[in-house]
KOLTITOR-129970 format. One record per atom (N, C-alpha, C): residue number from 1; x, y negated, z negated; atom name; residue in one letter. Coordinates in steps of 0.05 Angstrom, whole numbers, plus 5000, padded with zeros to 4 digits. Layout:
N
<rec NUM; <X; Y; Z>; CA; A> ...
***
This chain:
135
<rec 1; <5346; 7545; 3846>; N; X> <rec 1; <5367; 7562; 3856>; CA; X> <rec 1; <5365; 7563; 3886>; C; X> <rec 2; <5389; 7568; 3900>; N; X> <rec 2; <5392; 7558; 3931>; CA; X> <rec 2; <5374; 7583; 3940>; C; X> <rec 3; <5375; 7590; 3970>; N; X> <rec 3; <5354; 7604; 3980>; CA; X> <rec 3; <5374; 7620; 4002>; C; X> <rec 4; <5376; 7640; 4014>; N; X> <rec 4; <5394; 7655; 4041>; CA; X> <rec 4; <5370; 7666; 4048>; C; X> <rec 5; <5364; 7660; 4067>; N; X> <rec 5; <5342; 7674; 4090>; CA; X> <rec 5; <5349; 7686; 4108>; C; X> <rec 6; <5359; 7706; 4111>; N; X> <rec 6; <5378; 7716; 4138>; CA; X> <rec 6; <5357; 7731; 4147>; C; X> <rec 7; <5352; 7731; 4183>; N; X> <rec 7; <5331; 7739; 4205>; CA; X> <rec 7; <5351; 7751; 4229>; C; X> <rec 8; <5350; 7773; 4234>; N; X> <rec 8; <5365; 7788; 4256>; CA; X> <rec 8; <5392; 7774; 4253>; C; X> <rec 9; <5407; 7781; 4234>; N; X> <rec 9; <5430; 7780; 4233>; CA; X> <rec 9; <5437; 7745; 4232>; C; X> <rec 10; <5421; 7726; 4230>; N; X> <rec 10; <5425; 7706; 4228>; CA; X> <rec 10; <5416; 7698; 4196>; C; X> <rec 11; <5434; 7672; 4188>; N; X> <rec 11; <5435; 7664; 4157>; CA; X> <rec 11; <5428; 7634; 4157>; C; X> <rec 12; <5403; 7627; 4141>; N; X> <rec 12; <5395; 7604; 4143>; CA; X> <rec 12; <5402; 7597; 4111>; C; X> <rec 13; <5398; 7578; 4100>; N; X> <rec 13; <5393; 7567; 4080>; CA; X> <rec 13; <5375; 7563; 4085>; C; X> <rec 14; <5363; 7557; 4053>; N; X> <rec 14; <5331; 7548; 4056>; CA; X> <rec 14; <5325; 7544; 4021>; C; X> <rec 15; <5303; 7524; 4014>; N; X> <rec 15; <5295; 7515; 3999>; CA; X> <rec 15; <5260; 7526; 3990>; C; X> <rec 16; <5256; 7532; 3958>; N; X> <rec 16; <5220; 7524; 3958>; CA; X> <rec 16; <5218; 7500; 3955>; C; X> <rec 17; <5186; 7497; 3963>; N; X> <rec 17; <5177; 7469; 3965>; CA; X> <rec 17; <5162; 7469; 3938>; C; X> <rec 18; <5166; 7446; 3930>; N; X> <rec 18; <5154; 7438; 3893>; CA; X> <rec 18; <5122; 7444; 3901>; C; X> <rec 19; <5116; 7424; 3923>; N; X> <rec 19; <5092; 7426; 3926>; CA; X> <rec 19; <5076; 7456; 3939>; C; X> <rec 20; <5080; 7475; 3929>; N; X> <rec 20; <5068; 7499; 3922>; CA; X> <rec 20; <5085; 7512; 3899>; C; X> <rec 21; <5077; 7511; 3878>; N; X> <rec 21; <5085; 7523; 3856>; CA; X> <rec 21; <5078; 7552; 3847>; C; X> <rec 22; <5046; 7557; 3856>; N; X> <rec 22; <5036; 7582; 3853>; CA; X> <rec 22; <5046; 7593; 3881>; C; X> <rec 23; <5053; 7590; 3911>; N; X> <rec 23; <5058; 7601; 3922>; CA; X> <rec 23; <5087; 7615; 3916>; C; X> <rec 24; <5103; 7593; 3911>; N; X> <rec 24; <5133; 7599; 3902>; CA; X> <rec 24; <5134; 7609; 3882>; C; X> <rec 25; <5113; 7621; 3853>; N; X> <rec 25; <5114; 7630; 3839>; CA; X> <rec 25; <5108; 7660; 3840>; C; X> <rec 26; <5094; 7670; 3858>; N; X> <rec 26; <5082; 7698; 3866>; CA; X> <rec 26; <5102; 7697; 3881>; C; X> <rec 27; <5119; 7680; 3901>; N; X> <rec 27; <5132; 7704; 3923>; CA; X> <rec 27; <5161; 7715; 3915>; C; X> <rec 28; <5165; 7689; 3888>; N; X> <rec 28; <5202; 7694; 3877>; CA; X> <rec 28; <5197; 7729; 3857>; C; X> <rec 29; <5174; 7732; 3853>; N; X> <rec 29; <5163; 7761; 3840>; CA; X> <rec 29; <5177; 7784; 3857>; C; X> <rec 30; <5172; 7775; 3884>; N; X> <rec 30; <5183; 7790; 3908>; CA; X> <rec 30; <5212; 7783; 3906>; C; X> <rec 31; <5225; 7772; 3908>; N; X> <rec 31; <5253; 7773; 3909>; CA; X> <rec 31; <5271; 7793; 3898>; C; X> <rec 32; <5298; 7809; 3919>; N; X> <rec 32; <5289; 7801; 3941>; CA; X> <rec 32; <5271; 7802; 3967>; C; X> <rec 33; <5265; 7801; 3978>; N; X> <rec 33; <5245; 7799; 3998>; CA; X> <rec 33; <5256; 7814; 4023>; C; X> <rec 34; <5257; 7837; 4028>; N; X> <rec 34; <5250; 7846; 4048>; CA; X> <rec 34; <5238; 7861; 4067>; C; X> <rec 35; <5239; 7849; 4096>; N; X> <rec 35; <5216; 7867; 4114>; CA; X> <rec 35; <5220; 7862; 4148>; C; X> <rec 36; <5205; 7866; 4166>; N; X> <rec 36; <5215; 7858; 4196>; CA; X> <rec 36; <5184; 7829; 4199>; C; X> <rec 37; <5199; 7822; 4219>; N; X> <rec 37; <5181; 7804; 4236>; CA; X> <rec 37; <5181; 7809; 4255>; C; X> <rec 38; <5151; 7800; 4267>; N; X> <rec 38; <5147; 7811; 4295>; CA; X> <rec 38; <5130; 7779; 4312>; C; X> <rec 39; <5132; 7777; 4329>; N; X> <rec 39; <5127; 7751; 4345>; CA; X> <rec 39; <5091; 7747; 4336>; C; X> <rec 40; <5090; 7722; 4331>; N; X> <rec 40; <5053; 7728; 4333>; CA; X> <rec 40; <5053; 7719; 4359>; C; X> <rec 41; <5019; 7734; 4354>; N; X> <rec 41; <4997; 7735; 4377>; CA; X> <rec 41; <4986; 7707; 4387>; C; X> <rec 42; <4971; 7693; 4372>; N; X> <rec 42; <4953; 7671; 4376>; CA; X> <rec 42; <4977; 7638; 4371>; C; X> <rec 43; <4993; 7640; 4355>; N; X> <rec 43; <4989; 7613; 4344>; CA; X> <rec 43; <5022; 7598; 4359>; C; X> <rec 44; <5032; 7611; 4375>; N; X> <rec 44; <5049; 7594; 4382>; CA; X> <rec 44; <5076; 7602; 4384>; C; X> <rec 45; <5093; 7586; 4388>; N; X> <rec 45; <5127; 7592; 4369>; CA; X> <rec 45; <5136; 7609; 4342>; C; X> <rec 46; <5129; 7626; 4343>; N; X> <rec 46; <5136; 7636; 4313>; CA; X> <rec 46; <5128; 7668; 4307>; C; X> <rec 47; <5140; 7678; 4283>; N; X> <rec 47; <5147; 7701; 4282>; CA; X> <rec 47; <5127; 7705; 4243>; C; X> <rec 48; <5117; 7727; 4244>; N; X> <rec 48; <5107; 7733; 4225>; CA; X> <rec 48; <5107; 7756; 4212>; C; X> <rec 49; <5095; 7765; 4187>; N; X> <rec 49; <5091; 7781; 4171>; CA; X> <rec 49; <5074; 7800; 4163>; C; X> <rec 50; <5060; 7811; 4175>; N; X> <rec 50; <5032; 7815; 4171>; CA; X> <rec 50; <5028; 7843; 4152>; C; X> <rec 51; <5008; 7827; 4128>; N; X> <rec 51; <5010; 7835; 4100>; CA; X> <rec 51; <4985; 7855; 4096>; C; X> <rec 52; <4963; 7854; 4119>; N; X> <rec 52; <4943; 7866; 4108>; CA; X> <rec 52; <4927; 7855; 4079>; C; X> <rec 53; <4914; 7877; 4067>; N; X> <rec 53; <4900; 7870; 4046>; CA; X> <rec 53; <4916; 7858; 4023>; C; X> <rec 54; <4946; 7856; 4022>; N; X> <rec 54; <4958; 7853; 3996>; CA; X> <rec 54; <4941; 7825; 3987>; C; X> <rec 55; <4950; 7823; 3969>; N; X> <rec 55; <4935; 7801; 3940>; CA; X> <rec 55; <4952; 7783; 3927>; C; X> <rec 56; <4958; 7761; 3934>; N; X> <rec 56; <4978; 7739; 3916>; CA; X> <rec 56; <4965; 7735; 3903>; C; X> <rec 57; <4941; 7733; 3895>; N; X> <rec 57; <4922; 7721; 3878>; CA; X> <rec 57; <4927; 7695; 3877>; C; X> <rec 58; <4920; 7683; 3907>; N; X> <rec 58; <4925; 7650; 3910>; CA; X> <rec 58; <4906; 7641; 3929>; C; X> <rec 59; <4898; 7612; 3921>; N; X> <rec 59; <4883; 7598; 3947>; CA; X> <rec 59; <4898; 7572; 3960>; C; X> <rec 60; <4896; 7560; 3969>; N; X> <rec 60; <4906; 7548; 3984>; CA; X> <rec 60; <4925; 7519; 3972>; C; X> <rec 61; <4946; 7515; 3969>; N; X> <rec 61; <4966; 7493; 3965>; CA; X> <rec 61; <4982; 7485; 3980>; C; X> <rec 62; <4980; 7464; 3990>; N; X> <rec 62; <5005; 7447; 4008>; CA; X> <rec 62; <5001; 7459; 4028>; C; X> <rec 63; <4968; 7460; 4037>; N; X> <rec 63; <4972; 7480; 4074>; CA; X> <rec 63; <4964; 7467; 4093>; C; X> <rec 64; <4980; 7484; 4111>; N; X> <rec 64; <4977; 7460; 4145>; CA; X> <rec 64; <4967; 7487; 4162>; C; X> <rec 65; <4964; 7472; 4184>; N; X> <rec 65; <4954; 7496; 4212>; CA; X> <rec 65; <4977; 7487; 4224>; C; X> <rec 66; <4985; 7468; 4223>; N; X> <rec 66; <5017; 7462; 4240>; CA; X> <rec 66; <5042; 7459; 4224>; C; X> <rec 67; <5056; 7488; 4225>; N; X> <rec 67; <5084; 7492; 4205>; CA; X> <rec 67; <5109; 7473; 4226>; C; X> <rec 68; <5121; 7457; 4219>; N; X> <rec 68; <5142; 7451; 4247>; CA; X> <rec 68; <5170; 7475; 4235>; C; X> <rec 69; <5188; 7476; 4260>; N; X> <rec 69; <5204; 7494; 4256>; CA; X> <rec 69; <5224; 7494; 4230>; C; X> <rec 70; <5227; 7522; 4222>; N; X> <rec 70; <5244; 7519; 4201>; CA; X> <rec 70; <5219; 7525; 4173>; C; X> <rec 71; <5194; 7522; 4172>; N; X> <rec 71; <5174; 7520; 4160>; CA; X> <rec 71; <5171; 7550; 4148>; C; X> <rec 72; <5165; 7563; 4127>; N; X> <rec 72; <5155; 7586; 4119>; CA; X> <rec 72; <5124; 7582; 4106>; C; X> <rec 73; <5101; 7593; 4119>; N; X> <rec 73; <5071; 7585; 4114>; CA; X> <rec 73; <5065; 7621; 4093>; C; X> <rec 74; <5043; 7619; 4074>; N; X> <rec 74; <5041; 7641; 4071>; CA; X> <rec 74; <5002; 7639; 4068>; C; X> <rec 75; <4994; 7657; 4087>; N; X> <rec 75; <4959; 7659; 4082>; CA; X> <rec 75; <4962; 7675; 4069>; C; X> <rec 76; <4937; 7659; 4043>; N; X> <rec 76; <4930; 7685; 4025>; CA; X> <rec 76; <4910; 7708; 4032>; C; X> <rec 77; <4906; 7699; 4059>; N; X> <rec 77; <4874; 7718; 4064>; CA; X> <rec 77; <4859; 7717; 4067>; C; X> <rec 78; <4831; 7723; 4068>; N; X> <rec 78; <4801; 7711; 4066>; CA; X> <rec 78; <4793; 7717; 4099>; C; X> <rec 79; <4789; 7701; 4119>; N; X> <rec 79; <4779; 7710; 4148>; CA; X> <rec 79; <4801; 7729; 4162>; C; X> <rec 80; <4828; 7723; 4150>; N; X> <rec 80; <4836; 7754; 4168>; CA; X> <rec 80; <4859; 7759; 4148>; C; X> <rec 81; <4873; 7772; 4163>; N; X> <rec 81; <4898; 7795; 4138>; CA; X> <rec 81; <4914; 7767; 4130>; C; X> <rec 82; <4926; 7776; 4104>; N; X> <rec 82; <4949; 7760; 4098>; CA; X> <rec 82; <4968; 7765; 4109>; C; X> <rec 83; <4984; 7751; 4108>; N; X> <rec 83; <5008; 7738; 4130>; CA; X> <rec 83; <5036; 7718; 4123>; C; X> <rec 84; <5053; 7722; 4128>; N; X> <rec 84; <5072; 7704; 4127>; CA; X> <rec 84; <5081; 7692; 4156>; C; X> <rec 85; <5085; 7671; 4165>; N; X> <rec 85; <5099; 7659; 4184>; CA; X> <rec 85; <5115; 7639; 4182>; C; X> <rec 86; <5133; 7647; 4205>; N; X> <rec 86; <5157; 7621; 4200>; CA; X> <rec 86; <5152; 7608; 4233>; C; X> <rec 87; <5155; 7584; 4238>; N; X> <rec 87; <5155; 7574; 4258>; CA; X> <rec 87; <5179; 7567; 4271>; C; X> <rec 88; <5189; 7574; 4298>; N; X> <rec 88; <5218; 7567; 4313>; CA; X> <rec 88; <5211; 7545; 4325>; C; X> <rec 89; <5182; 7542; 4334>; N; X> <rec 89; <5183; 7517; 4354>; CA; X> <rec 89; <5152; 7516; 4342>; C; X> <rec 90; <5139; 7501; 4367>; N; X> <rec 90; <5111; 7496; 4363>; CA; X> <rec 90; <5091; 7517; 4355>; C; X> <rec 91; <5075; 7506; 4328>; N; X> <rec 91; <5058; 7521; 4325>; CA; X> <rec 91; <5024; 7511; 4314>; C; X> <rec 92; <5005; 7524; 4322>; N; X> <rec 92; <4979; 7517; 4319>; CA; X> <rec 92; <4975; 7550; 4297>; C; X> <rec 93; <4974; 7543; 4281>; N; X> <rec 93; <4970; 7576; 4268>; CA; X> <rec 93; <4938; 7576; 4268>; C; X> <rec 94; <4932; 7610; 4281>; N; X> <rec 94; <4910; 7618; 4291>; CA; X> <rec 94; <4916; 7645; 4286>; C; X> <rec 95; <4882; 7667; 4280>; N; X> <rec 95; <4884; 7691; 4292>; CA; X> <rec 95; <4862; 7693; 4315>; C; X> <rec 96; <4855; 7720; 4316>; N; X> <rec 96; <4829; 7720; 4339>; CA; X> <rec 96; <4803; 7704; 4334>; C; X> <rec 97; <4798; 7707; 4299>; N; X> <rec 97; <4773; 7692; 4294>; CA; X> <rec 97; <4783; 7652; 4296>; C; X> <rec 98; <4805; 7656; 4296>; N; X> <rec 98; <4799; 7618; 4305>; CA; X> <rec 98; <4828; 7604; 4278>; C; X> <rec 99; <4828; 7574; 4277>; N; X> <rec 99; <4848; 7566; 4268>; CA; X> <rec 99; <4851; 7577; 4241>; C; X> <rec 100; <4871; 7580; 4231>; N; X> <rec 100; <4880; 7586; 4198>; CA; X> <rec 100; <4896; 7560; 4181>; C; X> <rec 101; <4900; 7562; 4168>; N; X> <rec 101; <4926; 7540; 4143>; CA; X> <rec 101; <4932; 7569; 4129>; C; X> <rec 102; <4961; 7554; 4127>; N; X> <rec 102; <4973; 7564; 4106>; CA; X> <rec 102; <4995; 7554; 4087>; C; X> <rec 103; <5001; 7563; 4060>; N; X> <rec 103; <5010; 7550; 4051>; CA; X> <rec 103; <5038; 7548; 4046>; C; X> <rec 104; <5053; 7519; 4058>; N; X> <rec 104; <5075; 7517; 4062>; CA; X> <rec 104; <5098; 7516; 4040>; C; X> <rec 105; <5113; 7538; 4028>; N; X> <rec 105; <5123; 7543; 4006>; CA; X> <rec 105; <5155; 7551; 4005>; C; X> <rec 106; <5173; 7550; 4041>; N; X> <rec 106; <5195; 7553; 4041>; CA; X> <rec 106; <5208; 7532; 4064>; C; X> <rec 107; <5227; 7521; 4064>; N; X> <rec 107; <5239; 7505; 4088>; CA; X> <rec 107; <5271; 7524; 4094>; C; X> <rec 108; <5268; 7522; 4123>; N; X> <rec 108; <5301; 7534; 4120>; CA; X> <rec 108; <5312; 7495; 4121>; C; X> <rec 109; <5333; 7501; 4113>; N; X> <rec 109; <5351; 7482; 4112>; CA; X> <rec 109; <5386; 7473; 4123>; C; X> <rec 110; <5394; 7500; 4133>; N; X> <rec 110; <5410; 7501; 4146>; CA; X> <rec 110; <5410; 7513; 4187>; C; X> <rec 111; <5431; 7514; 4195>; N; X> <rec 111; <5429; 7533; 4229>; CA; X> <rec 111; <5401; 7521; 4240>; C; X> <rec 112; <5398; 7503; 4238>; N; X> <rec 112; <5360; 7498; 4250>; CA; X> <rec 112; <5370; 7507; 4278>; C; X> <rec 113; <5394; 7490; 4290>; N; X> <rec 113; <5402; 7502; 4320>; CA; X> <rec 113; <5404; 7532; 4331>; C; X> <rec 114; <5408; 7546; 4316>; N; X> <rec 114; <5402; 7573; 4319>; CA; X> <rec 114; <5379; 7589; 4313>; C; X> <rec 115; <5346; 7578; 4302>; N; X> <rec 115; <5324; 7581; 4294>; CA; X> <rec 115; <5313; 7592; 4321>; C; X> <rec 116; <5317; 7577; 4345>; N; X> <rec 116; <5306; 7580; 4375>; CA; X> <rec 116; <5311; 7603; 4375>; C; X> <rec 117; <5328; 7614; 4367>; N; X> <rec 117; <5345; 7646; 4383>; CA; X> <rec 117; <5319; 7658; 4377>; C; X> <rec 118; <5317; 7658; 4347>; N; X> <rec 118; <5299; 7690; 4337>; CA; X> <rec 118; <5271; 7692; 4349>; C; X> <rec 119; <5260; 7670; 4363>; N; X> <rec 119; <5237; 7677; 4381>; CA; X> <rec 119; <5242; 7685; 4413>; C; X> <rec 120; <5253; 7685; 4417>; N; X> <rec 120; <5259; 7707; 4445>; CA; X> <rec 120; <5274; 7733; 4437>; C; X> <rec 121; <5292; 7736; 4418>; N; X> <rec 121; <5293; 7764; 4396>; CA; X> <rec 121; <5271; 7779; 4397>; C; X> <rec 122; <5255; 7766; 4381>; N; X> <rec 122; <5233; 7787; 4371>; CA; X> <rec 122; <5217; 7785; 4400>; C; X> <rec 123; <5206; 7772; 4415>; N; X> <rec 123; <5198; 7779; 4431>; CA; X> <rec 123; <5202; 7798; 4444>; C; X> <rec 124; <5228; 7801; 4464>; N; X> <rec 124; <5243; 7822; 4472>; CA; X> <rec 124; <5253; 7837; 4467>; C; X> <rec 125; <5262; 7842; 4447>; N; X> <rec 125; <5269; 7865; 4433>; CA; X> <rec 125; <5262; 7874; 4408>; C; X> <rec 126; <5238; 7867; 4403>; N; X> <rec 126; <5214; 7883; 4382>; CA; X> <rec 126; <5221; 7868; 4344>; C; X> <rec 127; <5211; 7884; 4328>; N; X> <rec 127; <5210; 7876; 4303>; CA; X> <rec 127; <5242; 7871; 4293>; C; X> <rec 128; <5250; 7843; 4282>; N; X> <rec 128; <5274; 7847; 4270>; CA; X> <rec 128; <5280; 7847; 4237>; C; X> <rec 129; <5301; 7845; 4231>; N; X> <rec 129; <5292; 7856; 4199>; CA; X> <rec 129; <5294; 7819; 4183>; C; X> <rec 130; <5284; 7825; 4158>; N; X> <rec 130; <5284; 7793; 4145>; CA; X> <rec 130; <5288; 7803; 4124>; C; X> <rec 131; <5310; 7782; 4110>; N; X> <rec 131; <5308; 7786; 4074>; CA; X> <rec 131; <5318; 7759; 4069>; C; X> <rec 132; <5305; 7753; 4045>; N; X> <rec 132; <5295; 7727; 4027>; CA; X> <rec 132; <5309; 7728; 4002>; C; X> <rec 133; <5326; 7719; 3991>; N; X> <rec 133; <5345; 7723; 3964>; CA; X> <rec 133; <5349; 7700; 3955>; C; X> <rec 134; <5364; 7692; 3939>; N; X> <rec 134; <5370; 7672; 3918>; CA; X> <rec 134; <5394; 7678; 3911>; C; X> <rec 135; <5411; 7661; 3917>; N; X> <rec 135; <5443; 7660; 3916>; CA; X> <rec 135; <5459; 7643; 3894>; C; X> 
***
């Protein structure tokens, strides 16, 4: 089933990736999905989620330290909080204790040209809102 990712008022399409099945299977639980993003700290281009202690009850499938844009990564946890990130541009995903992976389980697939916007958004003008549905 297709995917609508809309981020500060912007509407992406977007796809799961086969190759995470258990990620895409805990997060469609969540659907729909919503919450704000706020720019990360350490790792680059990109905007995240930050989940704290929650529990997918997942370890690691199909994960990179480098999401390219358009990318949805999700850490399950373990050296620092769980996390969701999406990457607009370049990214090295990191927290303070050093590099992370995570596992890559959503692509947007439409507006990539308008993906750039939402990282100077959230930068400058603080947390914006995100919701994840199935259309």
């Amino acid at each position: 089933m297709p995917l609508k990712v809309t981020i500060a008022g912007i509407e992406f399409d977007a796809r799961f990736e086969d190759a995470a099945p258990k990620t895409v299977a805990a997060f469609r639980k969540q659907l729909p999905y919503v919450s704000k993003v706020v720019h990360v700290r350490w790792s680059g281009e990109g905007v995240w989620i930050p989940l704290g202690e929650e529990d997918f009850g997942l370890g690691y499938e199909n994960h990179t330290s480098y999401p390219a844009p358009g990318q949805m990564i999700l850490y399950p946890g373990g050296i620092s909080e769980t996390e969701i990130l999406l990457a607009y541009g370049g990214v090295h995903f990191a927290s303070k204790l050093g590099q992370l992976a995570g596992n890559h389980f959503l692509t947007l697939t439409s507006n990539l040209d308008k993906l750039a916007q939402i990282g100077p958004k959230v930068l400058w003008e603080g947390a914006q809102d995100i919701r994840v549905e199935e259309v």
